[in-house]
N, CA, C and O atoms as a Tinker XYZ file with bonds, in Angstrom:
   388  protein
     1  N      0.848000   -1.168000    0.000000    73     2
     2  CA     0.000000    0.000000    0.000000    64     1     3
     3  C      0.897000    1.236000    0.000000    63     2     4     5
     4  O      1.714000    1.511000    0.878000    81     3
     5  N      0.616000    2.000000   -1.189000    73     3     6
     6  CA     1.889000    2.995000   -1.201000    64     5     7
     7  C      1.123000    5.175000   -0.102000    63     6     8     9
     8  O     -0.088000    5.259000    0.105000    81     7
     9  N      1.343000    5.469000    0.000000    73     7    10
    10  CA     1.153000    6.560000    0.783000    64     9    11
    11  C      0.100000    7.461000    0.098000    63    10    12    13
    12  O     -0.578000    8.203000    0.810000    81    11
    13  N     -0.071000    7.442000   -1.187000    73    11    14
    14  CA    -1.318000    8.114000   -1.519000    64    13    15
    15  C     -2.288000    7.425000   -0.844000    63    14    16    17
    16  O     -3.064000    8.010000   -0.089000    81    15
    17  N     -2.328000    6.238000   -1.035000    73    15    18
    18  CA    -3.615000    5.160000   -0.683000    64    17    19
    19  C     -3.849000    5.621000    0.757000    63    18    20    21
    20  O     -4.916000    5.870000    1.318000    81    19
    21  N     -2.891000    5.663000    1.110000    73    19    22
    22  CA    -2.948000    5.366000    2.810000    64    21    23
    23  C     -3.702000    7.033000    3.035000    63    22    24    25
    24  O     -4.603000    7.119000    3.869000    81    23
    25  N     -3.384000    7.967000    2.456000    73    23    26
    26  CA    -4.039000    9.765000    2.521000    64    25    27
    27  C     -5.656000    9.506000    2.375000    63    26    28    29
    28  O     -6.579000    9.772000    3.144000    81    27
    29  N     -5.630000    8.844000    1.008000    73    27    30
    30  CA    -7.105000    8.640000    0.835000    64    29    31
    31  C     -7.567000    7.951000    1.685000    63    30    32    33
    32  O     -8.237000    8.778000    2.303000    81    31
    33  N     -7.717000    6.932000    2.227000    73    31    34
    34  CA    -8.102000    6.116000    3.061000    64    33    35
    35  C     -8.486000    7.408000    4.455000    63    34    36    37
    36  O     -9.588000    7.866000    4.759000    81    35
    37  N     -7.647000    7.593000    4.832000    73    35    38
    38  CA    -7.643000    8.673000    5.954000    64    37    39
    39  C     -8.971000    9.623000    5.995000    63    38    40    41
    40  O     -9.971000    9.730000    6.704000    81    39
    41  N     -8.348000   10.334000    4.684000    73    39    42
    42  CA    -9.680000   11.252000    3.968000    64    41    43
    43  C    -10.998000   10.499000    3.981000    63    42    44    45
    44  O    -12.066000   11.050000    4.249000    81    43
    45  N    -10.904000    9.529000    3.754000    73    43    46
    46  CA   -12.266000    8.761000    3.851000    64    45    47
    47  C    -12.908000    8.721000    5.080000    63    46    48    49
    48  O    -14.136000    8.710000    4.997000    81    47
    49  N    -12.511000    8.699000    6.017000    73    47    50
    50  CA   -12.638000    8.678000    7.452000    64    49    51
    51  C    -13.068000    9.912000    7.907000    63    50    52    53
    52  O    -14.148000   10.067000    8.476000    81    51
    53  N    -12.402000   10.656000    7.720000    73    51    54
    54  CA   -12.272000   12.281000    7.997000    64    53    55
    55  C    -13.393000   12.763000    7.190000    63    54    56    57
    56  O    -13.623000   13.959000    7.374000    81    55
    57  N    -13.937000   12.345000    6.590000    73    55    58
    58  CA   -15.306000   12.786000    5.778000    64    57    59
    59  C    -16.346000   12.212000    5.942000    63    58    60    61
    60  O    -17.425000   12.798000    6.039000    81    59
    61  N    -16.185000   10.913000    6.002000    73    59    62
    62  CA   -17.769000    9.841000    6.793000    64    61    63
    63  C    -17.056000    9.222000    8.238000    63    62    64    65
    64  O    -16.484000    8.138000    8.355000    81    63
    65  N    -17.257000   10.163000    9.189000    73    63    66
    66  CA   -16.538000   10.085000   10.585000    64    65    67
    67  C    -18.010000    8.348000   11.106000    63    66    68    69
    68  O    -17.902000    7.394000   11.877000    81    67
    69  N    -18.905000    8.717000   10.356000    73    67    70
    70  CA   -19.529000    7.991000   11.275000    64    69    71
    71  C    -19.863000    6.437000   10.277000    63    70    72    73
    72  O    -20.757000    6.282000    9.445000    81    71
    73  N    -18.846000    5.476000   10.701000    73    71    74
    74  CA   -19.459000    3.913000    9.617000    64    73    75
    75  C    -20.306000    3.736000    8.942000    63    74    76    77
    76  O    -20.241000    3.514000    7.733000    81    75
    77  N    -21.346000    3.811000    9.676000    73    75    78
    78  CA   -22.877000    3.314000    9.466000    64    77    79
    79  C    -23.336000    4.270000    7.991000    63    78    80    81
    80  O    -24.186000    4.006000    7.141000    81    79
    81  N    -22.480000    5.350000    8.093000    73    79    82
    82  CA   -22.863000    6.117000    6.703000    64    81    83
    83  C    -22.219000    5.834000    5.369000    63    82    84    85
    84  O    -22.427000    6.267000    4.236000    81    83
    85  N    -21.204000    4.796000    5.974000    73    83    86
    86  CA   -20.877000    4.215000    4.276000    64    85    87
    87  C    -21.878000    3.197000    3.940000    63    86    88    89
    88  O    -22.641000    2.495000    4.604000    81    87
    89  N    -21.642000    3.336000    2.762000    73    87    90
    90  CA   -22.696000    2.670000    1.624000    64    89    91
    91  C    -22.084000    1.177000    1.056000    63    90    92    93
    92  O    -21.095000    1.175000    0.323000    81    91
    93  N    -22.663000    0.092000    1.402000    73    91    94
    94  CA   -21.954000   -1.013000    0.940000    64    93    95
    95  C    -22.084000   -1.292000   -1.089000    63    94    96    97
    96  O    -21.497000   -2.161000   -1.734000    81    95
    97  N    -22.892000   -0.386000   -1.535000    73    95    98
    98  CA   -23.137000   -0.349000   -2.697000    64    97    99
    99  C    -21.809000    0.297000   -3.753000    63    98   100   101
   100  O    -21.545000    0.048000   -4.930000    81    99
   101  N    -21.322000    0.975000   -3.014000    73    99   102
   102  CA   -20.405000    1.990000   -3.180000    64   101   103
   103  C    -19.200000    1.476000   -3.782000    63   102   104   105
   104  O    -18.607000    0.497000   -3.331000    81   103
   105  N    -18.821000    2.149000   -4.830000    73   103   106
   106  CA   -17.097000    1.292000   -4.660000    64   105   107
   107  C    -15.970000    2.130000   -3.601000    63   106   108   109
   108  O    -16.097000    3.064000   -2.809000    81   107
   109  N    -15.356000    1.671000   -3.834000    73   107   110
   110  CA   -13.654000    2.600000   -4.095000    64   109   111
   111  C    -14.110000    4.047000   -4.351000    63   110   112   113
   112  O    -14.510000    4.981000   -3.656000    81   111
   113  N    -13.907000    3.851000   -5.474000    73   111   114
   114  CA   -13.936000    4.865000   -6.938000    64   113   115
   115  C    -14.914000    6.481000   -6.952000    63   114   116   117
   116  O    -14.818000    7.625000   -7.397000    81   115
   117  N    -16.206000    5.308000   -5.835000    73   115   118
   118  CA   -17.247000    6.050000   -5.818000    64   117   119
   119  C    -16.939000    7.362000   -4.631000    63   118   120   121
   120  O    -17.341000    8.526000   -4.659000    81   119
   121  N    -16.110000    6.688000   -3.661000    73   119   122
   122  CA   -16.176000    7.170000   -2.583000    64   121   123
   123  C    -15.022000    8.258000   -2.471000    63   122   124   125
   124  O    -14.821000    9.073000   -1.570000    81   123
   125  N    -14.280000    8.016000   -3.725000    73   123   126
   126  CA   -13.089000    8.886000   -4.334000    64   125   127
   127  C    -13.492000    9.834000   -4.444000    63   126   128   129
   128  O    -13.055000   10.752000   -3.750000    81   127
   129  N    -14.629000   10.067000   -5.475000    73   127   130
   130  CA   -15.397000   11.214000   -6.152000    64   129   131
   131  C    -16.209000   12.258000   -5.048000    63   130   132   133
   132  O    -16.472000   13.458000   -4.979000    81   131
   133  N    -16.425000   11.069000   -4.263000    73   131   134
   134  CA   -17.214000   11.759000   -2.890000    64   133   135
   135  C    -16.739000   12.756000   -2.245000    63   134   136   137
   136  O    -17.139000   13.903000   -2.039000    81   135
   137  N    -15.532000   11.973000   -1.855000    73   135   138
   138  CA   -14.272000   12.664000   -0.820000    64   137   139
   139  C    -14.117000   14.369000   -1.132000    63   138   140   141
   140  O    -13.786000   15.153000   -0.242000    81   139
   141  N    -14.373000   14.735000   -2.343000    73   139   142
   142  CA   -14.041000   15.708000   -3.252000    64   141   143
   143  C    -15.066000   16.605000   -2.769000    63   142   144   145
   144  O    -14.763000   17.756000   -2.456000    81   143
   145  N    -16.173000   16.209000   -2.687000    73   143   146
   146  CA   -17.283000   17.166000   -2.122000    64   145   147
   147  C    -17.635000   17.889000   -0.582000    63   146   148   149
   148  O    -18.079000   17.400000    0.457000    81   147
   149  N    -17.311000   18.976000   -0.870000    73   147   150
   150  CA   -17.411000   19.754000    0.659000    64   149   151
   151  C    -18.845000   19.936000    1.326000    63   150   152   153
   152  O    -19.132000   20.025000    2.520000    81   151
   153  N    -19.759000   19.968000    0.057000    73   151   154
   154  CA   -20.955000   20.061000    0.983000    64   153   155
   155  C    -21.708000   18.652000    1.480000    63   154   156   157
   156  O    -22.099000   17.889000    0.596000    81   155
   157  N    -21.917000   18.298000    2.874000    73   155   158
   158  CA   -22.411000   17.224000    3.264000    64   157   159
   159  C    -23.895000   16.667000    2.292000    63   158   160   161
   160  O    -24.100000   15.629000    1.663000    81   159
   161  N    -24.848000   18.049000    2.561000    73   159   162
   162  CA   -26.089000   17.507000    1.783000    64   161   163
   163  C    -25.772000   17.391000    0.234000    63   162   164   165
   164  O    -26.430000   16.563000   -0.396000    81   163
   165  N    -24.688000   18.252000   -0.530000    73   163   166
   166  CA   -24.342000   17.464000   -1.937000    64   165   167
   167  C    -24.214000   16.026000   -1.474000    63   166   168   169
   168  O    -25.118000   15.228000   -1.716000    81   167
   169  N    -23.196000   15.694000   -0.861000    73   167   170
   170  CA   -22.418000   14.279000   -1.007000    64   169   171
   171  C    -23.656000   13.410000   -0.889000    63   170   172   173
   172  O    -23.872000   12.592000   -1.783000    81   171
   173  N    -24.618000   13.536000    0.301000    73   171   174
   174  CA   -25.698000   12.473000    0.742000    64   173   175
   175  C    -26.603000   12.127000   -0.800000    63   174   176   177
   176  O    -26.903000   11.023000   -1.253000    81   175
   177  N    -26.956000   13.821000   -1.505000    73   175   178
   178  CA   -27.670000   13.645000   -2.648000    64   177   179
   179  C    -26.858000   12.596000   -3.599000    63   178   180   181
   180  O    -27.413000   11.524000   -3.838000    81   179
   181  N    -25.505000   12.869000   -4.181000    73   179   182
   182  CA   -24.782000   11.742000   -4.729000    64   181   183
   183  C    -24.749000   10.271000   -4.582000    63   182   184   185
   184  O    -24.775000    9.466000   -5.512000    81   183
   185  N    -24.675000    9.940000   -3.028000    73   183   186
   186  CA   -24.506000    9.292000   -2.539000    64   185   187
   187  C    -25.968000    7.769000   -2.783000    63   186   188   189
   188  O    -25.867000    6.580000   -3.082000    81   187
   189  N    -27.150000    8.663000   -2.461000    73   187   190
   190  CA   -28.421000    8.229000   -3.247000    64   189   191
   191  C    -28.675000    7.750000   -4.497000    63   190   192   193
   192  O    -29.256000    6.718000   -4.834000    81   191
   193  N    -27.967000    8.975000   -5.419000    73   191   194
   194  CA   -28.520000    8.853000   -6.554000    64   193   195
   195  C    -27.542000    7.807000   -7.719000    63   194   196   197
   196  O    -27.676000    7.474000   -8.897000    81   195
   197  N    -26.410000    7.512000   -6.494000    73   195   198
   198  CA   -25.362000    6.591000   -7.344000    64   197   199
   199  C    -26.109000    5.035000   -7.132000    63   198   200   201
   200  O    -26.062000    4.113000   -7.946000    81   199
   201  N    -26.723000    5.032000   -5.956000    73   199   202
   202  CA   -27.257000    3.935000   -6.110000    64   201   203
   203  C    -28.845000    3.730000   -6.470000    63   202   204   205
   204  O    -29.289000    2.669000   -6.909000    81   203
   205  N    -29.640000    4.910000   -6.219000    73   203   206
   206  CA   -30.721000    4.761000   -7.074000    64   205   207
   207  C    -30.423000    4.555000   -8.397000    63   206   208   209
   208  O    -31.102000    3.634000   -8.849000    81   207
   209  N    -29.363000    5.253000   -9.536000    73   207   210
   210  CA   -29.667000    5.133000  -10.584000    64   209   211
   211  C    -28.213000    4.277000  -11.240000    63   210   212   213
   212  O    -27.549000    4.365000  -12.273000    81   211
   213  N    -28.175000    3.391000   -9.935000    73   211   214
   214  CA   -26.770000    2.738000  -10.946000    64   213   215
   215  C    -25.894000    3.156000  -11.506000    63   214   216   217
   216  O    -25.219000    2.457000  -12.262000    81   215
   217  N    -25.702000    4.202000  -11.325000    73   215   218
   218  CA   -24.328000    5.007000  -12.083000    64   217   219
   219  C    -23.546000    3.949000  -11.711000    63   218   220   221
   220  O    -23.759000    3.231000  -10.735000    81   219
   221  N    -22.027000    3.784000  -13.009000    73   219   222
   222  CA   -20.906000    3.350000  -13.087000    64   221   223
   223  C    -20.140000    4.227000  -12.351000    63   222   224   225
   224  O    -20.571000    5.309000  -11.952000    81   223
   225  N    -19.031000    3.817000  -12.151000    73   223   226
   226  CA   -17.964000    4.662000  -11.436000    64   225   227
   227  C    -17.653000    5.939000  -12.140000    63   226   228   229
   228  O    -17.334000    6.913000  -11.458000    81   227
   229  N    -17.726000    6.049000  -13.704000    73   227   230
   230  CA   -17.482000    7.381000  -14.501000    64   229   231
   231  C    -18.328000    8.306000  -14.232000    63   230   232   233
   232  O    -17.990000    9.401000  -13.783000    81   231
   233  N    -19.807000    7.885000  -14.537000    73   231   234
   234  CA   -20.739000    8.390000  -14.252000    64   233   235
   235  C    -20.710000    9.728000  -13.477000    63   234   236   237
   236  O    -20.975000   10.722000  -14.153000    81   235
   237  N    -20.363000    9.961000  -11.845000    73   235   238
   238  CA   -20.857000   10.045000  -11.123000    64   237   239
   239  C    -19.967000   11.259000  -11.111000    63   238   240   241
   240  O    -20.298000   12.414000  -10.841000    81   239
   241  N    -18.368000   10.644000  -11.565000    73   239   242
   242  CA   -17.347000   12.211000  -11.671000    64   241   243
   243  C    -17.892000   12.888000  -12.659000    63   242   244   245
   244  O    -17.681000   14.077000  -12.419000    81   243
   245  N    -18.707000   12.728000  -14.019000    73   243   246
   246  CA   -19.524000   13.586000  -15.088000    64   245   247
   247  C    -20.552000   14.688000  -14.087000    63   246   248   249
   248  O    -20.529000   15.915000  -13.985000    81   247
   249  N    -21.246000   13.858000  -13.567000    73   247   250
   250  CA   -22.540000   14.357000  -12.486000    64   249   251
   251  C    -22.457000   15.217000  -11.535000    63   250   252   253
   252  O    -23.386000   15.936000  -11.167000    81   251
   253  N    -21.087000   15.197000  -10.973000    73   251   254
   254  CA   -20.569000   16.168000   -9.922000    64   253   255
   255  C    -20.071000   17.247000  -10.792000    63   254   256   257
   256  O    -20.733000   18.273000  -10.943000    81   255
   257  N    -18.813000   17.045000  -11.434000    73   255   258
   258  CA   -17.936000   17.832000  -12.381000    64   257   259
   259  C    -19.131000   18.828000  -13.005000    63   258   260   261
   260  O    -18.653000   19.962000  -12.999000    81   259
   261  N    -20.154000   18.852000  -13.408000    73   259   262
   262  CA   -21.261000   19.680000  -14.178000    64   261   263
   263  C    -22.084000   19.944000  -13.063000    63   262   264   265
   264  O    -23.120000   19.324000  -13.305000    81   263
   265  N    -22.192000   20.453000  -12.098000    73   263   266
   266  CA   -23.288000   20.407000  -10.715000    64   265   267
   267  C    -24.409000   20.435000  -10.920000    63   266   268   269
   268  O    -25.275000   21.310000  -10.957000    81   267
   269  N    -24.346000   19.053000  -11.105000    73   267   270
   270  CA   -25.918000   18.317000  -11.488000    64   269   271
   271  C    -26.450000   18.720000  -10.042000    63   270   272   273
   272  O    -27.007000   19.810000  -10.176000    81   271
   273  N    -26.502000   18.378000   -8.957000    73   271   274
   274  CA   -26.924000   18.692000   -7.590000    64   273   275
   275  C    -27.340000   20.226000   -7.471000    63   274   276   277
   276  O    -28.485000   20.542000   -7.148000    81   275
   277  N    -26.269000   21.232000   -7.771000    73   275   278
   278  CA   -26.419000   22.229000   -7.693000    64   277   279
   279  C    -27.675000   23.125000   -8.827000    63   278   280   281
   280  O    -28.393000   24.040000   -8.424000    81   279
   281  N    -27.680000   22.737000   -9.847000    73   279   282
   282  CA   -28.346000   23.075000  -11.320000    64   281   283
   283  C    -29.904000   22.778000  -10.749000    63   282   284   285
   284  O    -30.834000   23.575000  -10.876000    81   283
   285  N    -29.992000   21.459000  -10.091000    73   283   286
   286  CA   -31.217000   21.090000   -9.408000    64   285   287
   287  C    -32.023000   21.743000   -8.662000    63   286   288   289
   288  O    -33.249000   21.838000   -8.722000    81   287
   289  N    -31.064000   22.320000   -7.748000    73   287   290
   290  CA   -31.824000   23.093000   -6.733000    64   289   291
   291  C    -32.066000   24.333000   -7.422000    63   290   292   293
   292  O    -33.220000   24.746000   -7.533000    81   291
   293  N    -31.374000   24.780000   -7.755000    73   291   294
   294  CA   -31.341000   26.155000   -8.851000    64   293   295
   295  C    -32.594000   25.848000   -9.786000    63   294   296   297
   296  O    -33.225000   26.882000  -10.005000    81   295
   297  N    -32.965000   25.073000  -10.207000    73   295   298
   298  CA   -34.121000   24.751000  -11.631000    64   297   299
   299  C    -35.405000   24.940000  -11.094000    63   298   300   301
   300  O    -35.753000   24.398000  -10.045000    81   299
   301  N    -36.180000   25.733000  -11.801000    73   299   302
   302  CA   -37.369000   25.662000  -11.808000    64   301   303
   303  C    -38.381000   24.509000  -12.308000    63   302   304   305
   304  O    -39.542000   24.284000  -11.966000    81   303
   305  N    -37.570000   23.879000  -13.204000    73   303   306
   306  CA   -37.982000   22.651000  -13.953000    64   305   307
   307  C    -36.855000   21.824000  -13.926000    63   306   308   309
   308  O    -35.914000   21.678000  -14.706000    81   307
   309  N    -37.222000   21.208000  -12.630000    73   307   310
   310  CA   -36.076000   19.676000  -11.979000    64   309   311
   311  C    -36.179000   18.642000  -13.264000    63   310   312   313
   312  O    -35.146000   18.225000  -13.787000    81   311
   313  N    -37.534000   18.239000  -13.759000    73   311   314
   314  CA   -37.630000   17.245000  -14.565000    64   313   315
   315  C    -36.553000   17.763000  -15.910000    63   314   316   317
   316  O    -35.766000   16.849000  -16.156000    81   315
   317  N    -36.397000   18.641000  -16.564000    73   315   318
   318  CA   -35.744000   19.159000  -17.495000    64   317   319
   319  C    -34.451000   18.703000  -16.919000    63   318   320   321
   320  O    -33.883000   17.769000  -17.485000    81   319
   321  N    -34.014000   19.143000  -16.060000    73   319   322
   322  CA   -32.354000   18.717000  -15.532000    64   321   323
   323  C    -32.336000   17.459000  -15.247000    63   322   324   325
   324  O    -31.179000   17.069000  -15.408000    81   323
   325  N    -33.002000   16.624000  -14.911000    73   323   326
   326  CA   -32.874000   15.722000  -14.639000    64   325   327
   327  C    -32.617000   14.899000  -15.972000    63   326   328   329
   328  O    -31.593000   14.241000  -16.154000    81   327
   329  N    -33.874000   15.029000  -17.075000    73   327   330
   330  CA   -33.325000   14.665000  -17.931000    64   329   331
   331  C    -32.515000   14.444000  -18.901000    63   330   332   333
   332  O    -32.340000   13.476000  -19.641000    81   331
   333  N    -31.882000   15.797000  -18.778000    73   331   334
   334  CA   -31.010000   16.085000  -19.362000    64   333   335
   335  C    -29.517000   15.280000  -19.030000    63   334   336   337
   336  O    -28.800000   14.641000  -19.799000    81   335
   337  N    -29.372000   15.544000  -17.736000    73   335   338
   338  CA   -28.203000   14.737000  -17.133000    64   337   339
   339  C    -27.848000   12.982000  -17.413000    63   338   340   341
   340  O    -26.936000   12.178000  -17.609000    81   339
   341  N    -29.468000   13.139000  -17.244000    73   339   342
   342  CA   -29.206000   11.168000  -17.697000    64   341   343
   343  C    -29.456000   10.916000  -19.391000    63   342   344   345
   344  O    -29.586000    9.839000  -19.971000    81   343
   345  N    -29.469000   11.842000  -19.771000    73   343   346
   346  CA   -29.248000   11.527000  -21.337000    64   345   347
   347  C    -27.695000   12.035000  -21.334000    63   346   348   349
   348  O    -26.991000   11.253000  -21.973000    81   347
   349  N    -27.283000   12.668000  -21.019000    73   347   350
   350  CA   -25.403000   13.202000  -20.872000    64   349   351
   351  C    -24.898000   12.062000  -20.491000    63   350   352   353
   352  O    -23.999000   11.536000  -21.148000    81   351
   353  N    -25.392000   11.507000  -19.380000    73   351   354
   354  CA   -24.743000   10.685000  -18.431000    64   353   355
   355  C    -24.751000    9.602000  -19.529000    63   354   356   357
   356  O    -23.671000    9.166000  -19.928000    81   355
   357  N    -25.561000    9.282000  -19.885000    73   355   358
   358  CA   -25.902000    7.693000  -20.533000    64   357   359
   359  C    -24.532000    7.929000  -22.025000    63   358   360   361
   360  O    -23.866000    6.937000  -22.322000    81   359
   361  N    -24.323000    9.089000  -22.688000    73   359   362
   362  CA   -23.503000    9.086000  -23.426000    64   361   363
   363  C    -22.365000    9.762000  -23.532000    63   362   364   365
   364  O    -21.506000    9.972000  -24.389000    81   363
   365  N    -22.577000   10.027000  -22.506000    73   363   366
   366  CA   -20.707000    9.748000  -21.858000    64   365   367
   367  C    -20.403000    8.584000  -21.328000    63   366   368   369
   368  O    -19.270000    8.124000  -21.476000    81   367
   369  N    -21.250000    8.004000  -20.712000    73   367   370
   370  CA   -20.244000    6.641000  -20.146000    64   369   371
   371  C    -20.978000    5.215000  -21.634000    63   370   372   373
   372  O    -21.188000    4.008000  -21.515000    81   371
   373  N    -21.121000    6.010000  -22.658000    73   371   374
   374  CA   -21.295000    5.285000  -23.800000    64   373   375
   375  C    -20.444000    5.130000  -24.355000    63   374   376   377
   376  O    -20.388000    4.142000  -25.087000    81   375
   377  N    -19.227000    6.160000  -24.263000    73   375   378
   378  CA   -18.173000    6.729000  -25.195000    64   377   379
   379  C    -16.849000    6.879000  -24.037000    63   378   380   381
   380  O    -15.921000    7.658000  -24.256000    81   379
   381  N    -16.906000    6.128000  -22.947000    73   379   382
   382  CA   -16.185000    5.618000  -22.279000    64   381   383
   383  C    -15.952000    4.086000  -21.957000    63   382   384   385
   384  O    -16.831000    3.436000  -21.390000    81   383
   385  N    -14.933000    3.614000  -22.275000    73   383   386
   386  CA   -14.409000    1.885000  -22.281000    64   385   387
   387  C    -14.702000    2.142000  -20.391000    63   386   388
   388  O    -14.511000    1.214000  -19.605000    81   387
């Protein structure tokens, strides 16, 4: 285990202080992308919607990276963003191996 690993790992801790709030659905990968997010109620919304909607591990850095979360609350018409994202989402990780 080389010393980045061991930072992240840490960070992981230091961000979901409390067990019971990790997600056994979750990867690695997922929880990578997480780590990244400062606001708690973003992360929880992510956190949901990676496993409501099956996002792949790419997925989810597209979803954050464009503040799908944020655009949401901001929208007057959620259904419009919403759809929009999962038609993005679906072809980007179409056009990702």
């Amino acid at each position: 285990m080389d010393i980045t690993n061991l930072r992240k790992m840490r960070q992981l801790y230091a961000t979901f202080p409390i067990r019971n709030a990790l997600r056994s659905e979750l990867s690695w990968t997922h929880y990578r992308h997480l780590m990244r997010i400062s606001d708690e109620n973003a992360r929880d919304f992510y956190m949901d919607e990676y496993v409501k909607s099956n996002w792949s591990s790419r997925q989810p850095e597209w979803q954050i990276y464009s503040f799908f979360y944020e655009r949401l609350l901001a929208s007057r018409d959620k259904e419009d963003v919403i759809k929009e994202a999962e038609s993005k989402g679906l072809k980007q990780s179409e056009t990702k191996p």
